[in-house]
N, C-alpha and C positions, 0 to 999 in steps of 0.2 A: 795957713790953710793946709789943713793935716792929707797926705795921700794926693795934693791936686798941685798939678806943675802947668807951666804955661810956655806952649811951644812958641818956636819963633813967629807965628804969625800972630799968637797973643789969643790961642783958646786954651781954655782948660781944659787939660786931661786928667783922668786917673791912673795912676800909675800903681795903687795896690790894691783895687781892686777889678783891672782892664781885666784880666784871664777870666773873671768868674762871670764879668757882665759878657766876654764877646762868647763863652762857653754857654750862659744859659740861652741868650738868642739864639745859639745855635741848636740848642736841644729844642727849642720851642718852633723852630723853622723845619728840623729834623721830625719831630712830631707830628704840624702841619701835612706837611709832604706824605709821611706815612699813610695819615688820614685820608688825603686825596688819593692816593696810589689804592688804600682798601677804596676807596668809592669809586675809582675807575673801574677797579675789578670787579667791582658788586657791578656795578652799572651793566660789564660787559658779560656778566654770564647771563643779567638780564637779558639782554638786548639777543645774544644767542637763544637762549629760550625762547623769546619774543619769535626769533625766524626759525626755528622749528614748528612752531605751533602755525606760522604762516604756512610753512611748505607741506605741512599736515593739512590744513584747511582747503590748500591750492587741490591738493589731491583728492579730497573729500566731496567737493562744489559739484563737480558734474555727478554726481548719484544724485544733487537734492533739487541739481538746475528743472531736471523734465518735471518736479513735484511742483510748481506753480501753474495753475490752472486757470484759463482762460476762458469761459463757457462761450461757445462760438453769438451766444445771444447777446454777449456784452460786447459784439462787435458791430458796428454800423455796416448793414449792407445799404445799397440803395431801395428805394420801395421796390421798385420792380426791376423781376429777378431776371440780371442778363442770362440767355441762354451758356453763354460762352463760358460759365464757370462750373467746370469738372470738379468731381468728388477730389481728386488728387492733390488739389489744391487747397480744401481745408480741410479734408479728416487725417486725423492724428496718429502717428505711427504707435503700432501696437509694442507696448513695451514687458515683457516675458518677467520683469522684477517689479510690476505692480505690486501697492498694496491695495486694500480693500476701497480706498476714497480715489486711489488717481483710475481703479478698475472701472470706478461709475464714472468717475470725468469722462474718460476713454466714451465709455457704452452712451453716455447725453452727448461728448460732440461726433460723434459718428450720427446715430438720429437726430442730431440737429443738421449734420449737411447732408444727411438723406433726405428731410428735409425743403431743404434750402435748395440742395440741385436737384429735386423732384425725383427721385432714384426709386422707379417702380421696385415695388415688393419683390416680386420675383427677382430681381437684378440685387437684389441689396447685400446678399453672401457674397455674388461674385466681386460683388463694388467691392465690400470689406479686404476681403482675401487679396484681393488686386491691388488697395489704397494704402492696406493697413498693414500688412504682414510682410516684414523684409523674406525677400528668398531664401535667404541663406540662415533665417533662423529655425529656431526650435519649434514655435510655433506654427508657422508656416510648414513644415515636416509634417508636425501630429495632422495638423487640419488636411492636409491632401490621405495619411493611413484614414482618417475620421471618411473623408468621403469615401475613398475607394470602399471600406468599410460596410456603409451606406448604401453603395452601388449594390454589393453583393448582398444585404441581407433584403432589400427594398426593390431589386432591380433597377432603382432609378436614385438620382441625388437629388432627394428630396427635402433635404434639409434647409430649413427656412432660418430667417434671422433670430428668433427670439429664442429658438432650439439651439443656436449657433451662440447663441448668448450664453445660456444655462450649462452649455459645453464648456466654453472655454473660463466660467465661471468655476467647474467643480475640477477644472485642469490648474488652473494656475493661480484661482484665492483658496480652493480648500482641498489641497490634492490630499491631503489625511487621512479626510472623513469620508473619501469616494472611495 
C-alpha cells in the first residue's frame, strides 16, 4: 500500500499526501469562516440601518399621532345627556399645524360637542377659545388681536362661530391667498 502506513493502534494514515489534505481543510474551513465573518458584517450594518430608521420613525410618530380622527359620533354616549359633561372634556385641542382634513375634523368635533353639551350660540366662541386654544399658543394670540380688533371697529365682540370659523380658516389653511 503505496503512501499508507499503519500507526500503533492499527489505522491507516497518509504519510505523503497528510500536508495537502490537512492544508486543503484548512483553506476550506478558512473560506467557510471568511464567509460568515462577511455575513455578520452584512447582517450588522443591516441591523444598524434597521435602528436608525427606527429612531427616525420614534421621532416622526408624534407629528402623525394627533392625525387619527375620531368623530365624536363614533362615540357612544348615553341616550340622555348627563348635564355634568363640559365642552372641556370632549372638544379637541386646536392644533396650529393642521392640514385641510384634520381642519374639518377639528371644526365637526367641536359642533358635535356643542352639540352634545347643548352650548348656546352665543357662548360657542367663548366655549372654543376657552376649550380649544392653548394659552400659550400662536393661535390663541391672534384670536384675542382678532377681538380686540372687533371691539374697535364694531364697538362690541360680535363675532359669532361660523365668522370665527371662516377666520381661522383663511389664518391657518390658506394664509397665501388672504
Amino acid at each position: 500500500m503505496d503512501g499508507e502506513m499503519k500507526n500503533d493502534s492499527g489505522k491507516v494514515t497518509q504519510d505523503m499526501d497528510q500536508g495537502h489534505c490537512e492544508s486543503s481543510t484548512t483553506l476550506t474551513l478558512v473560506n467557510d469562516l471568511n464567509k460568515c465573518m462577511s455575513d455578520v458584517w452584512s447582517i450588522s450594518n443591516m441591523l444598524e440601518s434597521l435602528g436608525a430608521c427606527v429612531e427616525y420613525m420614534d421621532e416622526e410618530l408624534p407629528k402623525y399621532l394627533y392625525k387619527v380622527h375620531y368623530p365624536l359620533e363614533m362615540i357612544e354616549f348615553p341616550e340622555e345627556k348627563p348635564r355634568s359633561i363640559k365642552p372641556e372634556s370632549l372638544l379637541p385641542t386646536f392644533n396650529e399645524d393642521f392640514d385641510e382634513d384634520e381642519f374639518y375634523y377639528w371644526i365637526e368635533d367641536v359642533e358635535s360637542g356643542f352639540e352634545y353639551c347643548d352650548v348656546a350660540v352665543d357662548k360657542q366662541v367663548e366655549v372654543v377659545v376657552r376649550c380649544t386654544l392653548p394659552l400659550e399658543g400662536e393661535a390663541f394670540k391672534w384670536w384675542q388681536g382678532i377681538q380686540e380688533l372687533s371691539k374697535k371697529v364694531d364697538g362690541k365682540n360680535s363675532i359669532g362661530w361660523n365668522e370665527m370659523k371662516n377666520l381661522f380658516m383663511s389664518k391657518y389653511l390658506y394664509p397665501k391667498i388672504v
